[in-house]
C-alpha positions, 0 to 999 in steps of 0.5 A: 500500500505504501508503494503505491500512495507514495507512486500516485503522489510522485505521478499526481494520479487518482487511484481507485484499487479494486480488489473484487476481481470481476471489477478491475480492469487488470483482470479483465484484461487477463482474461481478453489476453487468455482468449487471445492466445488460446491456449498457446504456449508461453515458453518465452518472455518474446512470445508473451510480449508479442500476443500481449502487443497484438491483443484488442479491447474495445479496439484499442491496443495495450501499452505492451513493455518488459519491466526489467526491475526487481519488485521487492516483496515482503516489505512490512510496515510499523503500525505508526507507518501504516496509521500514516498510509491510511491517512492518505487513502479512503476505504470506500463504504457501502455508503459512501459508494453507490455504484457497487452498493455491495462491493464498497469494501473491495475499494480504495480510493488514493488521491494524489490531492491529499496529503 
């Protein structure tokens, strides 16, 4: 979490986390990605790249780019670090989010706005 509210804040971006698959956008691109390759072996990073670069949503292509960086995992943060973070996200309610009235506690609203 506090990678990614550091990352909104660094690139002024508003950030909704979604963590009930059938509503975020990567999973639903993994599923057209599935479906493009059909059942294809992904034996090679060149290969995995190259049905990525041709796939089609809503006739628009996808950014397609090899990450080459170490994304670090097991980082833990204090209770006093976090306390920090969730002062700088809103967890959604069902109250507070009329669109998905059921799902409200799947979202996380990041605003670059806040500090």
């Amino acid at each position: 979490m506090k990678r990614i509210v550091e990352f909104a804040q660094k690139h002024q971006l508003n950030i909704r986390l979604a963590y009930y698959s059938k509503y975020n956008p990567i999973e639903r691109t993994w599923a057209v990605l599935e479906n493009h390759w059909n059942g294809s072996i992904l034996d090679e990073v060149e290969t995995a790249l190259n049905f990525a670069m041709t796939m089609k949503w809503k006739d628009k292509h996808p950014v397609v780019k090899l990450v080459n960086e170490i994304y670090e995992t097991g980082v833990k943060l204090t209770k006093k670090a976090m306390s920090q973070i969730e002062k700088r996200i809103e967890r959604l309610t069902n109250s507070t989010h009329a669109i998905y009235p059921n799902l409200g506690n799947w979202f996380i609203d990041i605003c670059c706005s806040q500090t």
